[in-house]
C-alpha positions as CSV (number, residue, x, y, z in Angstrom):
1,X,5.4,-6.2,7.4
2,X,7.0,-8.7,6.0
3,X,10.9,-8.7,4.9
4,X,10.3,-11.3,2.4
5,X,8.4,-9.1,0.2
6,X,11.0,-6.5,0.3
7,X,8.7,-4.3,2.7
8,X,10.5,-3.9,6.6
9,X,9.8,-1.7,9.3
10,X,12.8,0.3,7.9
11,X,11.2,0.9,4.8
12,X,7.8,1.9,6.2
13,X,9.9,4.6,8.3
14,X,12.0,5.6,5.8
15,X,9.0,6.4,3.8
16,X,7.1,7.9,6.7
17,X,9.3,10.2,7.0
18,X,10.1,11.6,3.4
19,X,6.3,12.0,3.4
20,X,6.1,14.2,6.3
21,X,9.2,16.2,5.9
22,X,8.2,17.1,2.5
23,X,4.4,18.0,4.3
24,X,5.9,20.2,6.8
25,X,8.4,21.9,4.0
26,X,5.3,22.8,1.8
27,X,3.6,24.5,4.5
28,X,6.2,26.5,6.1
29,X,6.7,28.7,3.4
30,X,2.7,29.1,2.8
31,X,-0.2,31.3,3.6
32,X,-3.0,30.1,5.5
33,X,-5.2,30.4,3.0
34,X,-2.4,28.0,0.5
35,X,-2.5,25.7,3.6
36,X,-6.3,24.4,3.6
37,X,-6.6,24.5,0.1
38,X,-3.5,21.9,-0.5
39,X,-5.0,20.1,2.9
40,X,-8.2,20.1,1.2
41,X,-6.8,18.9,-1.8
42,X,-5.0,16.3,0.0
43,X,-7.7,14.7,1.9
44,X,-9.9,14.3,-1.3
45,X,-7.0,12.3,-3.0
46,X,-7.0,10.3,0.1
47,X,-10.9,9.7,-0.2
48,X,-10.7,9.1,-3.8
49,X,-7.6,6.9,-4.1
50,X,-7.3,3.9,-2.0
51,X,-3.7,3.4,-2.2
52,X,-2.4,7.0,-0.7
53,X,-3.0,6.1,2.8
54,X,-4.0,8.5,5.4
55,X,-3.0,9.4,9.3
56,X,-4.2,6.3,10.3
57,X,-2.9,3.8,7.8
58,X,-0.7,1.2,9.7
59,X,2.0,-0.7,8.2
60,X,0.2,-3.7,7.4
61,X,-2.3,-1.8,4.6
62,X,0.6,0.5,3.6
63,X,2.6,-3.2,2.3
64,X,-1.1,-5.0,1.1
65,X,-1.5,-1.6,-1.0
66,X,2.0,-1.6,-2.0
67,X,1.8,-5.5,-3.0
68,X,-1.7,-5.0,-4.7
69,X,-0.1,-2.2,-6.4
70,X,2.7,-4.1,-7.6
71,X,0.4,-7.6,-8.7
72,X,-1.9,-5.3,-10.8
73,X,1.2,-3.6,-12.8
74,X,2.2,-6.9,-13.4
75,X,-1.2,-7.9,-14.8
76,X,-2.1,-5.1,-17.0
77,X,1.6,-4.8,-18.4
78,X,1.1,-8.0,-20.8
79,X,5.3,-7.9,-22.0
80,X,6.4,-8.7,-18.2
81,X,3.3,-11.0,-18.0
82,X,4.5,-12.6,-20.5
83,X,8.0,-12.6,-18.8
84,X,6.5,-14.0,-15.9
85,X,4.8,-16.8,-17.8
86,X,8.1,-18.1,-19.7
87,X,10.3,-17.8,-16.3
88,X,7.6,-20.1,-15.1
89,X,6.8,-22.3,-17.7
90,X,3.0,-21.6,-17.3
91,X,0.6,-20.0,-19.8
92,X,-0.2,-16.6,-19.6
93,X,-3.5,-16.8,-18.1
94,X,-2.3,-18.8,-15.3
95,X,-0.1,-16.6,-14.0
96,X,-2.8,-13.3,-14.4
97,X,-5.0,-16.0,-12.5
98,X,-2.2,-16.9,-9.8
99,X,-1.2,-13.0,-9.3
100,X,-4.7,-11.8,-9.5
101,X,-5.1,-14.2,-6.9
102,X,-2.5,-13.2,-4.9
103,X,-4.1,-9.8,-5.1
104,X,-7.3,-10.9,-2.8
105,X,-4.0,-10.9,0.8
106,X,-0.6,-10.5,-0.5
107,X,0.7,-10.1,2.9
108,X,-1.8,-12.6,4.4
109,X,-4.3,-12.2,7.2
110,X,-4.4,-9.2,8.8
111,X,-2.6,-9.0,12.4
112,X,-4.4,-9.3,15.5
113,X,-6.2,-5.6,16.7
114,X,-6.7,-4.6,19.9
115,X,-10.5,-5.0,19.3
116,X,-10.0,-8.4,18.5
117,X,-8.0,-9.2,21.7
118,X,-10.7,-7.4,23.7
119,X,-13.2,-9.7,22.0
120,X,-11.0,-13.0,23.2
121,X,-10.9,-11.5,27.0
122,X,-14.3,-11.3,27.3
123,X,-15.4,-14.5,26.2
């Protein structure tokens, strides 16, 4: 992640961790039966919604959801828009354009996988 967007490793821990403590917290204090119905619950959120990550999220789609998060409050909230547009002496629509733009990879390509380096070996 980058630290020029605000988002750092820090962060992503920091975050990590609230997460889970507050998991573990729920659940030691509830029936089994409490358990899979708020895991249930949990995991259809995570289906339905994008942005809540899941085990397997990495830090690199935790801070594009973050940033794609952030570039879409910005668009639909036309009074900081509009903030936005006077800082920058540009018209409205350019900066929707320009952020909704930006909302296509905020943090830019995606890093390297180990599929991908697998890939490179081979060839």
């Amino acid at each position: 992640i980058n630290a020029e967007y605000g988002v750092t490793e820090r962060t992503f821990k920091a975050t990590s961790v609230c997460i889970r403590t507050i998991y573990c917290r729920t659940f030691s204090n509830m029936s089994a039966a409490s358990r899979d119905s708020l895991t249930s619950q949990l995991e259809h959120l995570q289906m339905k919604y994008v942005g809540t990550g899941h085990a397997d999220t990495n830090k690199f789609e935790w801070g594009v959801n973050i940033h794609r998060d952030t570039y879409s409050s910005y668009v639909g909230h036309t009074p900081l828009l509009s903030y936005f547009a006077i800082a920058q002496n540009e018209a409205v629509g350019r900066v929707r354009f320009e952020l909704i733009q930006k909302m296509v990879a905020p943090c830019g390509p995606p890093p390297p996988t180990e599929a991908d380096d697998e890939e490179e070996v081979t060839e």
